[in-house]
C-alpha positions in Angstrom: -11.3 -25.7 -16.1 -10.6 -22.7 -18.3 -6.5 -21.9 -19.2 -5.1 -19.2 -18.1 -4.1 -18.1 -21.6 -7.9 -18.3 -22.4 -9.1 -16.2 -19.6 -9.1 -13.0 -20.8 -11.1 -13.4 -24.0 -14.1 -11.9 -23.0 -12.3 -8.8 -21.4 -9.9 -8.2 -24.4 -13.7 -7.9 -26.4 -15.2 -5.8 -23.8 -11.7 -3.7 -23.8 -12.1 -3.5 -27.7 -16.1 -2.7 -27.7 -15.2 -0.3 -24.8 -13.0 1.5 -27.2 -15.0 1.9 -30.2 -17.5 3.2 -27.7 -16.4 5.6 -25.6 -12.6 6.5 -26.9 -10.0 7.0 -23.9 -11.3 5.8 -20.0 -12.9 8.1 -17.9 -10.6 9.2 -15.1 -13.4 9.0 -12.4 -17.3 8.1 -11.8 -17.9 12.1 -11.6 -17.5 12.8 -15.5 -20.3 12.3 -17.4 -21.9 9.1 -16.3 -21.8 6.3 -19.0 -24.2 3.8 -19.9 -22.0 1.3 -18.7 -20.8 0.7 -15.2 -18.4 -1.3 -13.5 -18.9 -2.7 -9.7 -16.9 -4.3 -7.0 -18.0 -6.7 -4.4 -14.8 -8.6 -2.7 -15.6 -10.9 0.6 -13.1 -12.6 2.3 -15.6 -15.7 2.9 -19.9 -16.7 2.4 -21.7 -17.3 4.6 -22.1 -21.0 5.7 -26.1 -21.3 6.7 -29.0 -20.3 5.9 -31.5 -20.4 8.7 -30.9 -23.8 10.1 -29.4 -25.5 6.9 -25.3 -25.9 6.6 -24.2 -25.3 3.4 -21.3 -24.5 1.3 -19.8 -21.1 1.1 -22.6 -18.4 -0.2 -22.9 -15.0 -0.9 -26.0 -12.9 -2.7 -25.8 -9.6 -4.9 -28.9 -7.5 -5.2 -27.8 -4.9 -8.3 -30.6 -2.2 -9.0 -29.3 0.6 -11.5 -32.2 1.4 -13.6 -31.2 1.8 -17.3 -27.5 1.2 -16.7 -25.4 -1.6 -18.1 -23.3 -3.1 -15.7 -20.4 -5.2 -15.4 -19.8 -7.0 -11.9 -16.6 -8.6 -10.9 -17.7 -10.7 -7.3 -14.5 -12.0 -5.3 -13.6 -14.0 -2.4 -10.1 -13.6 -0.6 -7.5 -16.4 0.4 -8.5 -20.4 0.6 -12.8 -19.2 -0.1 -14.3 -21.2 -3.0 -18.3 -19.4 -2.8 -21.4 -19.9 -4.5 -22.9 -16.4 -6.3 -26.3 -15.4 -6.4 -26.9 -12.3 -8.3 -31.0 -10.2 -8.2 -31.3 -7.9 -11.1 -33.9 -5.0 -10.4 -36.3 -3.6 -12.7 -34.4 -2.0 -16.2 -30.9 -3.3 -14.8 -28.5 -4.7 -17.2 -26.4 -7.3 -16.2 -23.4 -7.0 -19.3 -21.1 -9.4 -17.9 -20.0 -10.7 -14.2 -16.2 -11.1 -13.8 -16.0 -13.9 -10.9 -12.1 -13.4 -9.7 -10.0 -14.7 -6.6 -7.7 -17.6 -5.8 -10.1 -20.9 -5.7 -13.4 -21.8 -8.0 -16.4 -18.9 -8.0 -19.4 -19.4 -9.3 -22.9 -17.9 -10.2 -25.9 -19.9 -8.8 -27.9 -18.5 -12.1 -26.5 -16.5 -14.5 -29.0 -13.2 -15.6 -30.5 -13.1 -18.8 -28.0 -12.0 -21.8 -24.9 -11.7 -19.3 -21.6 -13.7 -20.1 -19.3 -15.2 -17.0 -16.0 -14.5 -17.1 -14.2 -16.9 -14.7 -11.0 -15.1 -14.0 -10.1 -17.3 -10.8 -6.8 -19.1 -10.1 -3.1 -18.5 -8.6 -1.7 -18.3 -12.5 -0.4 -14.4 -13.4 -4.3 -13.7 -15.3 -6.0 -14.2 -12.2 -8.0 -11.1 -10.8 -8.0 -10.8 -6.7 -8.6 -8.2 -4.2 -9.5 -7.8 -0.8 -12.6 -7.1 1.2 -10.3 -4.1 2.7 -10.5 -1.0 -0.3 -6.7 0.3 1.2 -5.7 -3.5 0.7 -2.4 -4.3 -1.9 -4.8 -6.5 -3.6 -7.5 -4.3 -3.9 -5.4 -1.3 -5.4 -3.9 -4.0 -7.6 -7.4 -5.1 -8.9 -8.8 -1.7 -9.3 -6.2 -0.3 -11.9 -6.4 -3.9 -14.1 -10.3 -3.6 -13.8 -9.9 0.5 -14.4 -6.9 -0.6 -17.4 -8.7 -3.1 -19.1 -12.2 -2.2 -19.2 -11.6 1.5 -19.4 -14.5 2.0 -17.3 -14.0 3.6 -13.7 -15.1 1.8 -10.6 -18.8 3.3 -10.0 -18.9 1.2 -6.8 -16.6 -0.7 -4.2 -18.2 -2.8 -1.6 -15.8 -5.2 0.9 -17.1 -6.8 3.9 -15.4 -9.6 6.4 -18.4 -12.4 5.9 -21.8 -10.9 4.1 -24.8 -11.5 7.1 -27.6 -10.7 4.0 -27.6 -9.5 1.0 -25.2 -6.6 -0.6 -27.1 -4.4 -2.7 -25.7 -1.8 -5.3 -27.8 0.7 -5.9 -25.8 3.8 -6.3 -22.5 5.5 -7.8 -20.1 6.2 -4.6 -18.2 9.2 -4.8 -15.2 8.1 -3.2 -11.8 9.2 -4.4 -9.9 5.7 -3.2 -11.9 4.7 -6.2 -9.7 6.2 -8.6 -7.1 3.6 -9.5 -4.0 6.4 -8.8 -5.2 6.9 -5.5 -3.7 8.7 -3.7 -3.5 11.5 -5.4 -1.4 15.4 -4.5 -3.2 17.7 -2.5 -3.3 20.5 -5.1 -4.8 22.8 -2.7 -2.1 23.3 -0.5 0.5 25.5 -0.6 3.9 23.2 0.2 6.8 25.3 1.5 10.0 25.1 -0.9 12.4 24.1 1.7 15.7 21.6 0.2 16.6 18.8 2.7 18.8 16.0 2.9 17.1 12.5 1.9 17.5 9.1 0.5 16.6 8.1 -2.4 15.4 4.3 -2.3 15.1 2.0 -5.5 14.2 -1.4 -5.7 17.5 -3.8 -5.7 18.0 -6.9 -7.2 15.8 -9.1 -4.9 12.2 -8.7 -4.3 12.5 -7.7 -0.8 15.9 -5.9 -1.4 16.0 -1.9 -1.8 18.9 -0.1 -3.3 19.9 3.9 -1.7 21.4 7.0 -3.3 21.4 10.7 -0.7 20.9 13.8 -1.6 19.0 16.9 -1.8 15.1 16.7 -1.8 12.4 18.9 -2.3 8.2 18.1 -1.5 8.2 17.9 -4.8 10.5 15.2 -5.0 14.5 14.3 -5.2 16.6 16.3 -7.1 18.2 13.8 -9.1 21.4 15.7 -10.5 22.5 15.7 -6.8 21.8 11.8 -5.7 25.4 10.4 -4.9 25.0 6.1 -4.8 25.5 4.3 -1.4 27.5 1.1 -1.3 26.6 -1.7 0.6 23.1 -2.2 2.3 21.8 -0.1 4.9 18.2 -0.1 6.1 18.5 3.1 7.3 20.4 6.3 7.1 20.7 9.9 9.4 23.0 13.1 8.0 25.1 15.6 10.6 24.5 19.0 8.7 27.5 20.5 10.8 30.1 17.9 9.7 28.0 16.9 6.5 28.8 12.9 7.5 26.2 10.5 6.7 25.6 7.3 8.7 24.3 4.2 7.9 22.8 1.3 9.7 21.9 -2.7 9.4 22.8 -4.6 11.9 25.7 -2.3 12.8 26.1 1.6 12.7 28.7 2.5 10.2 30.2 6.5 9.3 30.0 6.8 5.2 32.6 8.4 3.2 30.9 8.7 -0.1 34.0 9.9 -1.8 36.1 6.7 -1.3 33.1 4.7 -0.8 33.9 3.0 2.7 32.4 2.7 5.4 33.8 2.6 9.1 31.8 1.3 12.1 30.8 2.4 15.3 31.2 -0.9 17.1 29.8 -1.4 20.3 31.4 -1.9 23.5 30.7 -4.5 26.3 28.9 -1.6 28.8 25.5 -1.7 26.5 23.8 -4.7 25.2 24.1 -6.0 22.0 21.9 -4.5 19.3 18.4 -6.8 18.8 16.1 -5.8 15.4 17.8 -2.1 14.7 14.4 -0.4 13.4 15.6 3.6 13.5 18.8 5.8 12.9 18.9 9.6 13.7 21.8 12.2 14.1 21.2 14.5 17.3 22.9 17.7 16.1 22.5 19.9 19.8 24.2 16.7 21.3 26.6 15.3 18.6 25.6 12.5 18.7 24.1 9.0 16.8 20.6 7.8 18.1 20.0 4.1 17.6 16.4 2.7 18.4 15.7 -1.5 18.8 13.0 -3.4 18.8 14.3 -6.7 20.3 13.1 -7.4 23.2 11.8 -5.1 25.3 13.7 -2.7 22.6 16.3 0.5 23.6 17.2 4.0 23.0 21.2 4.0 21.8 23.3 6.8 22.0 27.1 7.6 20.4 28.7 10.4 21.1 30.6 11.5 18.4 33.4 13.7 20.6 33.6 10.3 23.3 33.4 7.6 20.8 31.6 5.4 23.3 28.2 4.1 23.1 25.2 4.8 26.0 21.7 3.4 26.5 19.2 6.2 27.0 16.1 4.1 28.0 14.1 1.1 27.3 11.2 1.4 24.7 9.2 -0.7 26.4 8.3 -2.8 23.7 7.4 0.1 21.5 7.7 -1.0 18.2 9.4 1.4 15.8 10.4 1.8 12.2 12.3 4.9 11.7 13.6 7.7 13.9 14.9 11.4 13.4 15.6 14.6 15.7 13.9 17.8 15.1 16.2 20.5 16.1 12.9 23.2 16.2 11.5 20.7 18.9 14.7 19.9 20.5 12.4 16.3 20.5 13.0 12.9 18.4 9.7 11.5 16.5 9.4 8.0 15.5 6.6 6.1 13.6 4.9 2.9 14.5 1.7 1.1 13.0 -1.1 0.8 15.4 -3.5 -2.1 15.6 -6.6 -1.6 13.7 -8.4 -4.6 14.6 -7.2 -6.9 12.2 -3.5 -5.9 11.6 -1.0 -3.7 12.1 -2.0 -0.7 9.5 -2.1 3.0 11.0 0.5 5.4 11.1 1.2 6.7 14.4 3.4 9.5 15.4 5.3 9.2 18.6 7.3 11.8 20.1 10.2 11.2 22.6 12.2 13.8 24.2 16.1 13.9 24.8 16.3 11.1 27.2 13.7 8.6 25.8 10.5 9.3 27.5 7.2 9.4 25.0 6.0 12.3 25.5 2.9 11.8 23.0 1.6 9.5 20.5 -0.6 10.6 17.6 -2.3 8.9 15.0 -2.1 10.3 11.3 -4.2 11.5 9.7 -3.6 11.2 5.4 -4.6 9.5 2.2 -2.7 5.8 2.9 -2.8 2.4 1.7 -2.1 -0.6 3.4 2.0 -1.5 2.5 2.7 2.0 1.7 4.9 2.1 5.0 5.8 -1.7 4.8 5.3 -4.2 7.7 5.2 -3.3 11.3 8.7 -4.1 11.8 9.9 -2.9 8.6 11.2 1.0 7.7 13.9 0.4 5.2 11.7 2.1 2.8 10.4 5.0 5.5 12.0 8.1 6.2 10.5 10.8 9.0 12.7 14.0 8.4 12.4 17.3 10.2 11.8 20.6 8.0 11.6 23.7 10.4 9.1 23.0 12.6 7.2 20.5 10.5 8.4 17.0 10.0 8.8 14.7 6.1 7.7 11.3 5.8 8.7 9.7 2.7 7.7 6.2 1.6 9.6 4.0 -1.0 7.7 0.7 -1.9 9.4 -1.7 -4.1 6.0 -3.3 -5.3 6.5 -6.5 -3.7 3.7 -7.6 -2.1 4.7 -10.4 0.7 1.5 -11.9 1.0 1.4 -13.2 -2.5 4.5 -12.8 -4.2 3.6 -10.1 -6.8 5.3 -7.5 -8.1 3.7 -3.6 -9.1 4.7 -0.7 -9.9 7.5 0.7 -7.2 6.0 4.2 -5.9 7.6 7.0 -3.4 5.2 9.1 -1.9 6.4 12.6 0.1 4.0 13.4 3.0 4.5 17.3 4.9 3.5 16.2 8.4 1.9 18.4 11.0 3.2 16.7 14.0 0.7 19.0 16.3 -2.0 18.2 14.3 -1.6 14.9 12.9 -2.3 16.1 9.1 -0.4 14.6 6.9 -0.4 15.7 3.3 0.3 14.1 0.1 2.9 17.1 -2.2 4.7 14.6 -4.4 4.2 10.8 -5.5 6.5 9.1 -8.2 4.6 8.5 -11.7 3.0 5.2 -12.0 4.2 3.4 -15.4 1.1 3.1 -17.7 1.4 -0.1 -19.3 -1.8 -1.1 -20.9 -2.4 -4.8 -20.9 -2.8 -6.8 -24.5 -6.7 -7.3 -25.0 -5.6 -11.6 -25.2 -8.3 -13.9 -25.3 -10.8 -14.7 -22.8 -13.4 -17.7 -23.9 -16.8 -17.4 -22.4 -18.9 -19.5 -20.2 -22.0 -20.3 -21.8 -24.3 -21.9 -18.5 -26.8 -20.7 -16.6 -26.2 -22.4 -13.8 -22.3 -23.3 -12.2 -21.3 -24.3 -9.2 -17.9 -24.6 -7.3 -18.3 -28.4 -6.7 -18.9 -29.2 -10.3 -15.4 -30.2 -12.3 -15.5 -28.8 -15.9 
């Protein structure tokens, strides 16, 4: 079995021929097309038989690009070890075939003239995606491929379990391609409106994010006016009128910023305890703090601010939220959730409540997301929905942790302006991904024609 220090041998030479050849990387498959091109196949698991035969895992590749060189990274998700077969059509090149993922790949028959990169394993060199193209993974492996190739991704194709074979035969145009995805919506016109946000950074801990407030614009935080928040609060809401923040964990808590203290607003023995706080906003008609839970069945909280006591407004009814805020414009609060796609719980959804708790709509989005951008469904630390006249902000802060695997990426923020009506959401600022360009290290080839999984090198 193949070091992980020796595994990138082969890319840091294609990395360095890639240079000489073609300079800097192309941005995206829609400048001039190159000679060379680089595909994507990611599975989750093969297929296990084959007409009547049980086998082990297997999975075939058809790749017909007439006069194109091409370099193929194959991929099976989680605990999948699978067996490769790869059909070159007529005048198809097959440069090299990157086989990546967590257990053993291999290629059934290697194509004339290609070299195997095995970049498998659970070590730091290891290359993994997802069969999902919004997956952490699969973002993750299309800017290493993207960085050390310096090749765009021509094609990306992810499927649950392959029923026949997957054939490339084409360039997609598809802009979740681009390894910056997503990228600002340059054609719109974003109004120029201030408003009063956090600024989230990751803290010392993996899971951990740290908060500063102040002024924001679309186009990002205005970082001469971002005043640091002790102590750790998952989420925060701002009375304009008295200019008091508020912050939450398990507790609600009034913020003097000055002194740096913090006072709570504890709860008396008339309303039930809090279960799973998941949303913080600051009714400004009312005066009063809006709490939302998700224990249980989950409630709507109220503290009024001239009373000092504490109310429930309704049950949620096992609604699962992860942020909360009041738009004065709607005289309405609007919350987030993550709907069910089929497989997890992955799509932004809008809900609407009015002053007493009812839902009074629910609307899925409608944007350029990833999966993790707006954390687990129980998670909003890291989300912000702010109202801005009549439209509504939705900020995202990800500290790059990825729970699923333990790896760390780039943090991002990314500011969405949010037609609640519509269900548009579009992208006006992101934070600036760090460019760090991997050392071309050694990778040692495979010379075989023929490798499979069960065989021990």
């Amino acid at each position: 079995m193949l070091t992980g220090q020796l595994r990138f041998v082969v890319l840091g030479l294609f990395v360095l021929c890639s240079s000489l050849s073609h300079g800097s990387r192309c941005a995206t498959a829609d400048d001039q097309t190159p000679s060379r091109e680089l595909h994507v196949v990611c599975i989750y698991e093969g297929s296990t038989r084959t007409g009547a035969a049980i086998h082990g895992e297997r999975a075939t590749v058809s790749v017909e690009r007439p006069g194109k060189s091409v370099v193929l990274f194959l991929g099976a998700c989680s605990e999948h070890s699978v067996t490769w077969e790869v059909l070159v059509g007529k005048d198809t090149k097959i440069e090299s075939i990157i086989l990546g993922g967590q257990k053993k790949q291999a290629v059934k028959e290697l194509p004339d003239g290609a070299k195997l990169v095995e970049a498998f394993g659970r070590d730091q060199n290891a290359l993994m995606g997802d069969y999902k193209l919004t997956a952490l993974q699969t973002r993750r492996l299309i800017r290493q491929l993207v960085d050390r190739m310096e090749l765009p991704v021509s094609s990306y194709f992810g499927v649950y379990q392959p029923k026949g074979t997957i054939h490339i035969t084409d360039v997609r145009n598809d802009p979740k391609l681009d390894p910056d995805f997503p990228q600002v919506d340059l054609k719109e016109k974003f109004p120029e409106t201030s408003f009063r946000a956090v600024h989230f950074v990751p803290g010392r801990h993996p899971h951990e994010m740290a908060a500063a407030v102040g002024e924001y614009t679309l186009q990002g935080p205005q970082l001469d006016t971002l005043k640091t928040v002790k102590g750790r609060y998952a989420h925060f809401a701002f009375d304009p009128d008295a200019r008091q923040w508020y912050g939450m964990n398990r507790s609600v808590f009034a913020l003097d910023l000055k002194q740096q203290t913090a006072t709570e607003l504890p709860l008396d023995m008339d309303v039930p305890e809090f279960s799973h706080p998941c949303g913080l906003a600051f009714d400004s008609k009312r005066k009063r703090v809006v709490v939302a839970t998700h224990g249980g069945e989950g409630f709507l909280y109220a503290y009024s601010v001239g009373d000092q006591k504490w109310s429930v407004l309704a049950s949620l009814d096992s609604l699962d939220l992860n942020n909360l805020c009041y738009s004065t414009h709607h005289d309405a609060y609007f919350s987030m959730m993550l709907d069910y796609d089929g497989n997890a719980h992955t799509i932004p959804t809008l809900i609407r409540l009015d002053t007493t708790g009812a839902v009074t709509s629910r609307q899925r989005l409608i944007g350029p997301f990833v999966e993790g951008m707006f954390g687990g469904r129980h998670q909003g630390g890291g989300v912000q929905l702010l109202p801005l006249d009549e439209q509504l902000v939705l900020i995202s802060s990800t500290s790059g942790y990825d729970p699923n695997d333990g790896s760390r990426s780039d943090p991002a923020t990314f500011i969405f302006h949010v037609d609640p009506k519509l269900g548009f959401a579009r992208l006006s600022w992101k934070s600036a991904r760090t460019q760090s360009k991997p050392k071309a290290t050694s990778l040692k080839e495979t010379n075989t024609s023929r490798i499979e999984p069960s065989q021990e090198k």
